[in-house]
C-alpha positions, 0 to 999 in steps of 0.5 A, a space after each residue: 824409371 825411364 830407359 831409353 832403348 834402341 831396337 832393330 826396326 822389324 822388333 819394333 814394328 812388331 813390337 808396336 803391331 802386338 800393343 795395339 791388339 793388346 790394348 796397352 803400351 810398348 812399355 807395358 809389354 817390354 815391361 812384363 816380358 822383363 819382368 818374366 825374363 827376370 823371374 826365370 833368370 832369378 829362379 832355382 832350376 827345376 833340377 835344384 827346386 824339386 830335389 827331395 834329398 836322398 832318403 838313405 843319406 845321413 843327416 848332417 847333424 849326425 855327422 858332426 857329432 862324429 867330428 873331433 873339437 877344434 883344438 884352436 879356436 879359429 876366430 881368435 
C-alpha cells in the first residue's frame, strides 16, 4: 500500500540520516516503527494480561447454579 506523509523537516532529516546507518529505506523504518506502535496499541495492558484472579473468588459457574430460572424466555 502506498501513503504519502508530510513530516517536519528535522523528522525527516533524521529520519533519513538513521536509514542510511541502517542500511534500509525510510520506509522500512516508518514501516516497523508503525508496526511497534501498532503491536503496543492492540496489546492487554500488562495490569489486565498478568492477572491471575483472585484465589479465594467463587467461580461463576458456581454462582449461577445459585440463580432463579427465568420465568420468561427473553428471546421470544
Amino acid at each position: 500500500m502506498h501513503i504519502d506523509i508530510e513530516l517536519d523537516p528535522s523528522i525527516g532529516e533524521r529520519l533519513f540520516a538513521v536509514a542510511e546507518q541502517q542500511g534500509q529505506s525510510a520506509s522500512a523504518l516508518i514501516a516497523q516503527a508503525l508496526q511497534a506502535w501498532l503491536a503496543e496499541r492492540s496489546a492487554w495492558p500488562a495490569a489486565v494480561a498478568n492477572f491471575e484472579g483472585i484465589p479465594d473468588a467463587p467461580r461463576f459457574e458456581a454462582l449461577r447454579d445459585a440463580m432463579p430460572a427465568p420465568t420468561d424466555d427473553p428471546l421470544a
